[in-house]
Structure formats: structure tokens, C-alpha cells
C-alpha angles and dihedrals in degrees: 000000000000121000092250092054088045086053090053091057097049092052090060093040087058120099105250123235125237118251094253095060128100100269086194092053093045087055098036086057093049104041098099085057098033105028100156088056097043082057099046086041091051091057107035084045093059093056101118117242094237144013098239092110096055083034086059091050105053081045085061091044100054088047093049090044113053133130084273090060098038095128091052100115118232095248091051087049092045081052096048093049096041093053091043089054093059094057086066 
């Protein structure tokens, strides 16, 4: 049996959590026994929940960048954005 079928196994084998517990803490407490899924869990975990903030972005964007702005070079925009984002 290979590591990652062993993994899998484990991972059945494990008691679930209720919906209502920490998932990060859950797979922060079982990365060192199931380290492929705490990875996968990690990223799939810090997807956020909803597009407003790239939604906010492109809004600020379209704001920074008009026909009144149109010499503004793309590196001094990017900038702009960027340090506008961090505000937020």
C-alpha cells in the first residue's frame, strides 16, 4: 500500500468534527498524520466565502484609471491599487 493510500485510510479511520468546530485547528492538530490533506485542507480552507474584495478592486480600478487618468502609466496605477488595497 502506497503512503498516500495509507493517508486515505487514516483519514477514514479519524473521528469527524461537527460542523460547529475550528476546521484549521482540526487540521492543524492532524498535519503531522495526515500531511497531504492538511495541505489540500489548508488551501482549499483559505478560499474566501465571497468576491466582494476583488470585486472592490476592479471598482477602484475603474475609478484610478478613466479617460481623465489615461497618462497614468500601468506600474504607477498597480502601485496605486496595491497601496489602496492595503488601507482596506
Amino acid at each position: 500500500m502506497t503512503a498516500t493510500e495509507l493517508e486515505v485510510r487514516r483519514h477514514f479511520e479519524t473521528v469527524s468534527i461537527s460542523r460547529d468546530a475550528n476546521h484549521l485547528d482540526y487540521w492543524r492538530d492532524h498535519c503531522a498524520s495526515l500531511p497531504r490533506f492538511s495541505i489540500i485542507a489548508r488551501d482549499v480552507l483559505s478560499i474566501p466565502a465571497t468576491s466582494v474584495p476583488s470585486e472592490r478592486l476592479f471598482s477602484k480600478a475603474g475609478e484610478l484609471i478613466s479617460a481623465r487618468t489615461s497618462s497614468l502609466k500601468a506600474k504607477n496605477a498597480d502601485m496605486i491599487l496595491f497601496l489602496n488595497n492595503m488601507r482596506d
